[in-house]
C-alpha positions in Angstrom: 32.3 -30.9 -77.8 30.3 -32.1 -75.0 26.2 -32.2 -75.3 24.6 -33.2 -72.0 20.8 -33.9 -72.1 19.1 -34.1 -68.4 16.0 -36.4 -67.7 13.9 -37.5 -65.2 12.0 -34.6 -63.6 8.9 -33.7 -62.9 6.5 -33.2 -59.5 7.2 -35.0 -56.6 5.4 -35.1 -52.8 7.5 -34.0 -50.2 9.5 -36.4 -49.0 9.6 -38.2 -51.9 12.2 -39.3 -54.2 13.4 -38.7 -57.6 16.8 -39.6 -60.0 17.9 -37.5 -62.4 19.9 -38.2 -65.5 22.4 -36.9 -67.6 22.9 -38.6 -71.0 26.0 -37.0 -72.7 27.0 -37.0 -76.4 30.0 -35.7 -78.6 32.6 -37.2 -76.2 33.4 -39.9 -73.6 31.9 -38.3 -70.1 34.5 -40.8 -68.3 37.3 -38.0 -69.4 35.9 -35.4 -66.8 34.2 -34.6 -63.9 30.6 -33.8 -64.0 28.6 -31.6 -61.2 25.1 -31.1 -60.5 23.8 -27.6 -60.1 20.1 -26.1 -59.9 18.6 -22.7 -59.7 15.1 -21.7 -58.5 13.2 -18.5 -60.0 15.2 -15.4 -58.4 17.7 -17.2 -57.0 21.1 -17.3 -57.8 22.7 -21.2 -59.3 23.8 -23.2 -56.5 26.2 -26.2 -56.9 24.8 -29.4 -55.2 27.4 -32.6 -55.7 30.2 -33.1 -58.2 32.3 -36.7 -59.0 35.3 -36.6 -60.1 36.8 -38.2 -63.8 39.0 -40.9 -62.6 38.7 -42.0 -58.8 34.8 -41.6 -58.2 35.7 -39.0 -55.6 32.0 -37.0 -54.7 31.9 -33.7 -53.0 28.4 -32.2 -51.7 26.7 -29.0 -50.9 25.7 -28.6 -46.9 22.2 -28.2 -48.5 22.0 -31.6 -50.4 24.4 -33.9 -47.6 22.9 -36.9 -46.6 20.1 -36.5 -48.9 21.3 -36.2 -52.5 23.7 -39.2 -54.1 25.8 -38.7 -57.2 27.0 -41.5 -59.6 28.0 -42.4 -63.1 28.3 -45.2 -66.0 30.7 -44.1 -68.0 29.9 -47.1 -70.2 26.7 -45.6 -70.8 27.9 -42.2 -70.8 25.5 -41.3 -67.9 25.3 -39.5 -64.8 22.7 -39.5 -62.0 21.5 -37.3 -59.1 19.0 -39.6 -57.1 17.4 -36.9 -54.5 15.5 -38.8 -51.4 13.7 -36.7 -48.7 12.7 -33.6 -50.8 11.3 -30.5 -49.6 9.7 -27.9 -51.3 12.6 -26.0 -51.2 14.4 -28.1 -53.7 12.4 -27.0 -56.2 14.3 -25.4 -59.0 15.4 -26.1 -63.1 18.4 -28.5 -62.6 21.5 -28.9 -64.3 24.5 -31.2 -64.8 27.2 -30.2 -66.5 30.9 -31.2 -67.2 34.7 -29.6 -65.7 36.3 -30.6 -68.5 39.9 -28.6 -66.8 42.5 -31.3 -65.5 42.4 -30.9 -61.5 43.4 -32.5 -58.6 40.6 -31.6 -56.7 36.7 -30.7 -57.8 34.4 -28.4 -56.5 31.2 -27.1 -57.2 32.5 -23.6 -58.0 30.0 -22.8 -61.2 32.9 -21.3 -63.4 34.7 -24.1 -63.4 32.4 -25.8 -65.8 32.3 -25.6 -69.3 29.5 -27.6 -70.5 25.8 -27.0 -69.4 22.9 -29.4 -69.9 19.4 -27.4 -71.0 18.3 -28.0 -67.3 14.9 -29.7 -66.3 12.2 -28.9 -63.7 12.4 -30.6 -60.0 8.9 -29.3 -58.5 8.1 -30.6 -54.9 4.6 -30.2 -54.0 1.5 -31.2 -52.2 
């Protein structure tokens, strides 16, 4: 069993910055690879960066590149989306959640994850 609790959203200017967390409980989040995932009202969920269990290897959305930085402390059982040069098109409920499958590779393919945080907002706004 994996609970994952998101934190640190909220409004933000455009252009500005924000981190996420993820604070998970029930397990050791160091055992599996952990993605970051959002969906806006009407829109389908879109994957945005994923790191993997064991190396630290990242992948990223063409969307997010450049702009969006995944990490984690697996001492603290944490993982974090810092998000610099927002636009109001980032705006959506944002998820992390955890691939808890043994791979060689990760992805951001939604169905390969298990466990689901409740989401929090990400508004960017004047």
């Amino acid at each position: 069993q994996v609970q994952l609790v998101e934190s640190g959203g909220g409004l933000v200017q455009p252009g500005g910055s924000l981190r996420l967390s993820c604070a998970a409980s029930g397990s050791t989040l160091g055992y599996y690879a952990i993605g970051w995932f959002r969906q806006a009202p009407g829109k389908e969920r879109e994957g945005l960066a994923c790191i993997s269990n064991s190396d630290g290897i990242t992948n990223y959305a063409d969307s997010v590149k450049g702009r969006f930085t995944i990490s984690r402390d697996n001492a603290k059982n944490m993982v974090y989306l810092q998000m610099n040069s927002l636009n109001p098109e980032d705006t959506a409920v944002y998820y992390c959640a955890v691939d808890s499958w043994p791979r060689l590779e990760y992805g951001l393919a939604e169905d390969d994850y298990d466990y689901w945080g409740q989401g929090i907002q990400v508004t960017v706004s004047s």
